[in-house]
ZAKOLMAR-343710 format. One record per residue (C-alpha): residue in three letters; x, y, z. Coordinates in steps of 0.5 Angstrom, whole numbers, padded with zeros to 4 digits, always signed. Example, Ala and Ser with C-alpha at 12.3 -4.5 7.8 and 13.67 -1.06 7.14 Angstrom:
BEGIN
Ala+0025-0009+0016/Ser+0027-0002+0014/
% end
This chain:
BEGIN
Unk+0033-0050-0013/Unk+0027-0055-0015/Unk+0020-0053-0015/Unk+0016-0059-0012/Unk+0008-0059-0014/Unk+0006-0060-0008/Unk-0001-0066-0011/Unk-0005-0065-0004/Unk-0006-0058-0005/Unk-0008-0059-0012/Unk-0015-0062-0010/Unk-0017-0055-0011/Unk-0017-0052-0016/Unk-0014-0044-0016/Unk-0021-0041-0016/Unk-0026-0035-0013/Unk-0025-0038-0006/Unk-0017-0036-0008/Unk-0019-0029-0011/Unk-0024-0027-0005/Unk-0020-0030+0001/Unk-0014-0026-0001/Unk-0018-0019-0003/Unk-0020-0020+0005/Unk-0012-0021+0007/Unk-0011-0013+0004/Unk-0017-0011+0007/Unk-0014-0013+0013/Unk-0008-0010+0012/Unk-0011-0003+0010/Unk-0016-0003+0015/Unk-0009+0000+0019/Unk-0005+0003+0014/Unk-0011+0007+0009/Unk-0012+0009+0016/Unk-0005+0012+0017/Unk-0004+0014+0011/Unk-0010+0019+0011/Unk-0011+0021+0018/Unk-0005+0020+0023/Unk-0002+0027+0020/Unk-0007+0030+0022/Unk-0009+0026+0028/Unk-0002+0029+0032/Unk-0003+0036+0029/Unk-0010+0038+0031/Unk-0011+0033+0036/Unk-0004+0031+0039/Unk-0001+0038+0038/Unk+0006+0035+0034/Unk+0010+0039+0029/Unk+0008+0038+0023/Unk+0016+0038+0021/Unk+0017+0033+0027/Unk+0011+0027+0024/Unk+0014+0028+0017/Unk+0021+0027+0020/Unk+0019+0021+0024/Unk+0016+0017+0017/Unk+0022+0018+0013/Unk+0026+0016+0019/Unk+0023+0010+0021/Unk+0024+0007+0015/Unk+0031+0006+0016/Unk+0029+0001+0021/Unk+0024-0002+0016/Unk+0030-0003+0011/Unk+0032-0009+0017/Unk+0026-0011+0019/Unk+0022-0012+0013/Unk+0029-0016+0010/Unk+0029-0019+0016/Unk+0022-0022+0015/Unk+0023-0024+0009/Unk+0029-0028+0010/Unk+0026-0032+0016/Unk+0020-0033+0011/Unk+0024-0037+0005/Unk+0027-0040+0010/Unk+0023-0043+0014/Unk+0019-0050+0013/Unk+0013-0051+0010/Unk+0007-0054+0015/Unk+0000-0056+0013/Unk-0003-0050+0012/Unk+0002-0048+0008/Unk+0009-0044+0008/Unk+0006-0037+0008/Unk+0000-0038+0010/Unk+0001-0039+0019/Unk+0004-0032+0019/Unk-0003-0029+0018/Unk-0006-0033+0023/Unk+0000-0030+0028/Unk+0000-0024+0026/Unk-0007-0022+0026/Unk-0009-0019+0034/Unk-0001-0016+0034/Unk-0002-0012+0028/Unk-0009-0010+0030/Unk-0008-0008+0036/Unk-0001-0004+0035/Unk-0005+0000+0030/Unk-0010+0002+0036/Unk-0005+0005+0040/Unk-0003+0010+0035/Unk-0009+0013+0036/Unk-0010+0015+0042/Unk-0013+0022+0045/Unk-0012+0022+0052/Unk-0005+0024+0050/Unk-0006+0030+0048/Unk-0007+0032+0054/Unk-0001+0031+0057/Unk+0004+0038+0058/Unk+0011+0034+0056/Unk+0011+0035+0048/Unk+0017+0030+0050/Unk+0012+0025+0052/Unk+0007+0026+0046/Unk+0012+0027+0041/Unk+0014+0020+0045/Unk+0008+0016+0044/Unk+0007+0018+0037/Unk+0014+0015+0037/Unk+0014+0009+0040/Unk+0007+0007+0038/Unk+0009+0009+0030/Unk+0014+0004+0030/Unk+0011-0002+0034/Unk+0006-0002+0028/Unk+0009-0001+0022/Unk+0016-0003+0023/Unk+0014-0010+0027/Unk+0007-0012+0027/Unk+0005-0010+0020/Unk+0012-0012+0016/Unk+0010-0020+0021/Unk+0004-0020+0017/Unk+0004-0017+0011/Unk+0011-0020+0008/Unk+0008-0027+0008/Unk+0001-0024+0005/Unk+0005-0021+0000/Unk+0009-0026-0002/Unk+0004-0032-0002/Unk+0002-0030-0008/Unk+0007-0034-0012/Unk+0005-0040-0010/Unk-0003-0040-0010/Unk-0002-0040-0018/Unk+0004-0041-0022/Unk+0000-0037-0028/Unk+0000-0030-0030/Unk-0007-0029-0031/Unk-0009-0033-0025/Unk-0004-0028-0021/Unk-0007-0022-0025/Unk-0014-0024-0022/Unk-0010-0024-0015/Unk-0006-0017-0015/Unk-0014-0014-0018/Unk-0017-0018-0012/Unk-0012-0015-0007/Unk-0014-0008-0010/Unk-0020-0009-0009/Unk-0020-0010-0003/Unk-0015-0004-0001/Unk-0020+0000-0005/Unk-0026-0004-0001/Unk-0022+0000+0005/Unk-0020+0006+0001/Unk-0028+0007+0001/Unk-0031+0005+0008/Unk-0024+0011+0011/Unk-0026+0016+0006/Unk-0034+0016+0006/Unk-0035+0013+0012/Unk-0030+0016+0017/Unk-0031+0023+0015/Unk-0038+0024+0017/Unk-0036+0020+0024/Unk-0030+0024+0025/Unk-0031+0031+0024/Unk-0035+0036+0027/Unk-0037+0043+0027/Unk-0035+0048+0032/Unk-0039+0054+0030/Unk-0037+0055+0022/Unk-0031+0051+0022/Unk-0030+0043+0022/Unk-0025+0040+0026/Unk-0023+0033+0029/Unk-0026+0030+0034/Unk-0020+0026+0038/Unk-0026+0021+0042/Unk-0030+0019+0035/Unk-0023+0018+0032/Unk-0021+0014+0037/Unk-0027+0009+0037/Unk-0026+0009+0029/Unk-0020+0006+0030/Unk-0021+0000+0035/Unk-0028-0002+0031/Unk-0024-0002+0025/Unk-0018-0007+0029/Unk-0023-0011+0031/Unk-0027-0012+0023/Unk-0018-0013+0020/Unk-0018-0019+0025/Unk-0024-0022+0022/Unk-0022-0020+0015/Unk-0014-0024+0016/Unk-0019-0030+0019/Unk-0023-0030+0012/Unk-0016-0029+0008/Unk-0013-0035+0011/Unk-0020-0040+0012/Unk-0020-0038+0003/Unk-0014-0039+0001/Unk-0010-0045-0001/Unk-0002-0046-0003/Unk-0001-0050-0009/Unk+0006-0050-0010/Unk+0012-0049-0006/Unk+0020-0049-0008/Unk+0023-0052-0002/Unk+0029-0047+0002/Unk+0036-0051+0001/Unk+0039-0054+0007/Unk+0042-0048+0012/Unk+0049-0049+0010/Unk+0047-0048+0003/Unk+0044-0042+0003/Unk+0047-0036+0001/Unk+0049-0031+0006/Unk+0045-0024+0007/Unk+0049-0019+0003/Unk+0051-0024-0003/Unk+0044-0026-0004/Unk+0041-0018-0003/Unk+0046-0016-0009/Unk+0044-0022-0013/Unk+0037-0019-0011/Unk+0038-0012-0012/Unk+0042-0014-0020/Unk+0036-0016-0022/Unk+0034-0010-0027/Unk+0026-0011-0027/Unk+0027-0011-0019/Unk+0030-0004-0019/Unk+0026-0002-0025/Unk+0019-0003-0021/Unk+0022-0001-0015/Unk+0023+0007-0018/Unk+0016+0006-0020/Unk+0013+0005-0015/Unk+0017+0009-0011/Unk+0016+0014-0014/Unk+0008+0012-0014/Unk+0007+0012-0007/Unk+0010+0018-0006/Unk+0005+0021-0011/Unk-0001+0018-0008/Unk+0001+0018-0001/Unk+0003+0025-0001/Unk-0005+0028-0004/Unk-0008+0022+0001/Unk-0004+0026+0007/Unk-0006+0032+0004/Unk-0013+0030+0003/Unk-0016+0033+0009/Unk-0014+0039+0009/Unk-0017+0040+0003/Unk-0023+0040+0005/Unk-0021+0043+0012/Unk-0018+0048+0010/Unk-0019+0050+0002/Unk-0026+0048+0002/Unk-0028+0049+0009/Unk-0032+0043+0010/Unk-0029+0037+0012/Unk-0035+0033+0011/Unk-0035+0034+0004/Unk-0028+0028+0004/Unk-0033+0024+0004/Unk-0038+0025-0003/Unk-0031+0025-0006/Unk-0028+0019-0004/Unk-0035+0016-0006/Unk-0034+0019-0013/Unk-0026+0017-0012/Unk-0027+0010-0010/Unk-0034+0008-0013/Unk-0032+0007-0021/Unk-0027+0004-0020/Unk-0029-0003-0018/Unk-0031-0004-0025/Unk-0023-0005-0026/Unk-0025-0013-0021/Unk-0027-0014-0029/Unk-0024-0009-0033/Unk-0016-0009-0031/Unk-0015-0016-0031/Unk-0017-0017-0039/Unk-0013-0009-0041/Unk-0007-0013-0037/Unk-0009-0020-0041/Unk-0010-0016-0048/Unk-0004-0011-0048/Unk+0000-0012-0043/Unk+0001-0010-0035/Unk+0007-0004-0036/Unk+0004-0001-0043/Unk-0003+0000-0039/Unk+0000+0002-0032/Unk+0004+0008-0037/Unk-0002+0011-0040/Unk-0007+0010-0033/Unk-0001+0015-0030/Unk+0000+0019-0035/Unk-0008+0020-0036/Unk-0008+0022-0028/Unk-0003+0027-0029/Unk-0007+0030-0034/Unk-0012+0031-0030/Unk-0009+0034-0023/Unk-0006+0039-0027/Unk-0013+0041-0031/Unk-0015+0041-0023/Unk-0009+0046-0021/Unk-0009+0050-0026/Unk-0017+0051-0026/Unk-0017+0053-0018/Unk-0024+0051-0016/Unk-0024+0053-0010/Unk-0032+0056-0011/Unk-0033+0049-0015/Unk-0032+0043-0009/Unk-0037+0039-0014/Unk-0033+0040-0021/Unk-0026+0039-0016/Unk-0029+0032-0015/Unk-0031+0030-0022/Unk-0023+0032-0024/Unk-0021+0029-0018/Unk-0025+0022-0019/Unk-0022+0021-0027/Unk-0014+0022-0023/Unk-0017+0017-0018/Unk-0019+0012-0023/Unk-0014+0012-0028/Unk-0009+0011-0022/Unk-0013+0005-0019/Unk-0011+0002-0026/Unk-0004+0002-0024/Unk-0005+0000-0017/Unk-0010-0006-0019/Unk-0005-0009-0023/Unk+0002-0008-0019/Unk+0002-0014-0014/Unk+0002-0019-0021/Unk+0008-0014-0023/Unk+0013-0017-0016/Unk+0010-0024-0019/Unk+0013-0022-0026/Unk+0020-0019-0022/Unk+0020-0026-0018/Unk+0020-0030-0024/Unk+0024-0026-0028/Unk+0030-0027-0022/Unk+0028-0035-0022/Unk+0030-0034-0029/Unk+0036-0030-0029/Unk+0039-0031-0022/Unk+0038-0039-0022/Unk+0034-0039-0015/Unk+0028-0037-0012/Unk+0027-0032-0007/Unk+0020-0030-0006/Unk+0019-0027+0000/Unk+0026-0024+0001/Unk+0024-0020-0006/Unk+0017-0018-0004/Unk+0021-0015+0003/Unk+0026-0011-0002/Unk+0019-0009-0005/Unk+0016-0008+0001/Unk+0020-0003+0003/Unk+0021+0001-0003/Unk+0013+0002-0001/Unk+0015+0004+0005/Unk+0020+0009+0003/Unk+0016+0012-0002/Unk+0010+0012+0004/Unk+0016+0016+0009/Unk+0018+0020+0003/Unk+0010+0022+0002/Unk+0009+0023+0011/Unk+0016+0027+0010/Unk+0014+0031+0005/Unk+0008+0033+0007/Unk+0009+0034+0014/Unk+0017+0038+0012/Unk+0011+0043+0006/Unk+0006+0044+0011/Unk+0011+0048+0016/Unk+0014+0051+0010/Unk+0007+0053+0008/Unk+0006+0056+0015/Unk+0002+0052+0018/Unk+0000+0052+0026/Unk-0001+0045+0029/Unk-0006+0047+0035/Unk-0007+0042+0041/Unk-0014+0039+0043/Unk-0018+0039+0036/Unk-0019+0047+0036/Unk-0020+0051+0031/Unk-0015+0055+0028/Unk-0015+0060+0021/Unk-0010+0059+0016/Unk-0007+0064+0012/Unk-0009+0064+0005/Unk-0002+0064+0003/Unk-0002+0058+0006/Unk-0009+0056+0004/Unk-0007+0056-0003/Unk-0001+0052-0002/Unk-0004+0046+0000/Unk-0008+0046-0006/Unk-0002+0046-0010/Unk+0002+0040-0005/Unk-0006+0037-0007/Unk-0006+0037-0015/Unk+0001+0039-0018/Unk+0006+0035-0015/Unk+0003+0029-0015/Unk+0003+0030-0022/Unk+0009+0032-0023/Unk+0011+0026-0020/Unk+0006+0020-0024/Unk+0009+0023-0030/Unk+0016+0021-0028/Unk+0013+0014-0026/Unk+0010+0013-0033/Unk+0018+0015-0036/Unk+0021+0009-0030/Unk+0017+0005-0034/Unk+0018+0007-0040/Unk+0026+0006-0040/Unk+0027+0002-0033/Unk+0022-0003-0032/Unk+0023-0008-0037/Unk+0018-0013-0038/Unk+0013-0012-0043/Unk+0008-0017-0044/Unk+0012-0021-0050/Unk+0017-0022-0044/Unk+0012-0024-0038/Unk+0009-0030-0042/Unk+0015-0033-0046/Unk+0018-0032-0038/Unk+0012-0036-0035/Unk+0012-0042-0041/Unk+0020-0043-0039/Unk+0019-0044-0032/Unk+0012-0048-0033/Unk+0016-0053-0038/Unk+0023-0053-0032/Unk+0017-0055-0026/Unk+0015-0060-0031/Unk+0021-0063-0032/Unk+0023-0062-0025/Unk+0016-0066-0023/Unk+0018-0071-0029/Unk+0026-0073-0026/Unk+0022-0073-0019/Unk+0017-0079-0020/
% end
């Protein structure tokens, strides 16, 4: 397969326009999934009145679909022919008003209402899928994945991965500090969520991730493109997902990042009721999460140069194991008389792994390289949909988790928002769900990369300078 330099896309040059363009396309995207992530659990227990187990099945489960789905997505994307706006570009466009609007309908309180549990448990079903197994795979393959043809060059496609943390964090913080002091209220002593306030965050924050994809595809510009080969040419599906899944860096970064979500998501799930339950003010969720999200926008400047200077995975193992560190002084120390110093700790865990998360989209570039090298072709979105669903498994695997730990713990779901006391047993547990586990788990992400993950900076720049000099003899043959 032939890179072909695409001359008028290269009028421009990758610059800020790129970089901010593409920060806006992940603040889209996690004006719906940051949402998910930290609220959809406790939307259907407290409001909708679902078993905890029942959410937590419905995640993990749903991500077997996504396996064809997200697959599937990538497969029509490396197939399909460029159009002037690009390969990858259109889809964003398409995709925008149906990802929104699927993630409206997820939080809708009405439902709660109805005496079926069967009904309800439905509608969580059914509104779930259609927004992270359809709409959001439409759009978020193609997004992904045009980051290997905005720029060829490593430290440009740093810039792009920080950027899109960026903009995921942009959108961490308004869901955290913001939403908190909109959402919650107090009925007598005790916080609760309000389903009516919840529903209308949801709808405006729809409506801003229309406007941030409309950014996203105004800004950004394709530079390059690998033609797909003819129909009959091209690989069937199962020969090419095992040449996929042979590729050592893939398998490596998939294990990691697995292994990261599911930490990351599995405290995110936990985090209200945190501050519900074993702080007993939800409105504190939101002084933590502008400590948490804050500080770590220096990391716009600071991760591309640790990156540039000593490497992306030997920067991504120490970030871990630092944030590792600090969950377990958080567990150990108890804290629940100290929310503030429990902030302070929580805010030097929350940094260390935004190091990771910032630099991790230029990891699946380096991977997508590194299969070019190794298995003679190029598949980048098909790549990304295999990386794409590891997220989602490790997004299931946390919602599984949390949903299955919770009813463990003892936890009641109530109907309609009221309040309910918890046992103190149960109190503690969510504390320790919150804090060692995670921890735990980012310190086996740090050994993933360590002896799984294979591309060490010495062996991302000699596979960039081999790939630069083929399209610069491919380009030399061609005219």
């Amino acid at each position: 397969m032939t890179a072909v330099q695409d001359q008028e896309k290269l009028v421009r040059k990758f610059g800020w326009r790129d970089k901010v363009g593409y920060m806006f396309g992940d603040f889209g995207n996690d004006f719906s999934f940051i949402l998910q992530a930290f609220f959809f659990m406790i939307f259907y227990t407290n409001i909708i009145g679902i078993k905890p187990a029942h959410v937590g099945t419905l995640l993990l489960l749903s991500r077997i679909l996504d396996a064809f789905t997200d697959i599937g997505m990538g497969r029509l994307v490396d197939g399909s022919k460029g159009t002037k706006a690009g390969r990858f570009r259109p889809w964003i466009l398409r995709g925008a008003i149906p990802v929104a609007v699927a993630s409206t309908l997820m939080y809708m309180p009405f439902v709660g209402d109805w005496e079926s549990y069967g009904a309800r448990l439905g509608w969580m079903i059914v509104t779930y899928i259609l927004w992270g197994s359809i709409t959001y795979t439409f759009i978020n393959i193609p997004y992904g994945s045009m980051a290997s043809v905005i720029s060829d060059r490593p430290a440009d496609r740093s810039q792009l991965s920080v950027f899109r943390s960026a903009g995921a964090q942009l959108a961490v913080l308004f869901i955290l500090v913001v939403m908190p002091l909109i959402v919650y209220v107090k009925i007598g002593d005790d916080s609760v969520l309000d389903g009516q306030r919840m529903m209308w965050t949801a709808i405006v924050m729809s409506l801003f991730a229309i406007i941030f994809y409309l950014i996203c595809y105004a800004l950004v510009r394709e530079r390059f493109s690998v033609q797909p080969p003819a129909k009959e040419d091209r690989p069937s599906f199962l020969p090419m997902i095992g040449s996929v899944l042979k590729n050592r860096a893939l398998l490596g970064l998939l294990v990691a990042a697995l292994l990261l979500l599911v930490g990351s998501l599995l405290g995110n799930g936990l985090t209200a009721y945190v501050w519900l339950e074993y702080f007993n003010d939800g409105s504190m969720q939101s002084l933590a999460g502008l400590f948490g999200i804050v500080p770590s926008f220096a990391l716009i400047l600071l991760a591309p140069w640790l990156a540039n200077k000593f490497g992306k995975k030997e920067v991504a193992v120490v970030a871990t194991l630092i944030s590792a560190a600090a969950l377990f002084l958080a567990y150990f120390l108890g804290l629940q008389d100290q929310p503030y110093l429990f902030i302070a700790i929580l805010s030097v865990s929350g940094f260390m792994l935004a190091v990771f998360n910032f630099l991790v989209w230029a990891f699946i570039v380096d991977v997508i390289d590194y299969h070019e090298i190794t298995a003679g072709q190029r598949d980048d979105a098909t790549i990304y949909a295999v990386y794409s669903w590891a997220r989602k498994l490790g997004q299931a695997l946390a919602g599984g988790l949390a949903g299955w730990a919770l009813g463990w713990i003892g936890y009641e779901a109530v109907q309609g928002g009221e309040a309910v006391q918890q046992t103190d047993a149960t109190i503690q547990g969510i504390y320790m769900l919150h804090t060692l586990v995670p921890g735990i788990i980012y310190v086996a992400v740090a050994l993933a990369l360590i002896f799984l993950y294979p591309l060490s900076k010495k062996r991302v720049d000699e596979n960039a300078a081999k790939l630069a000099a083929r399209r610069e003899a491919a380009d030399t043959l061609n005219d």
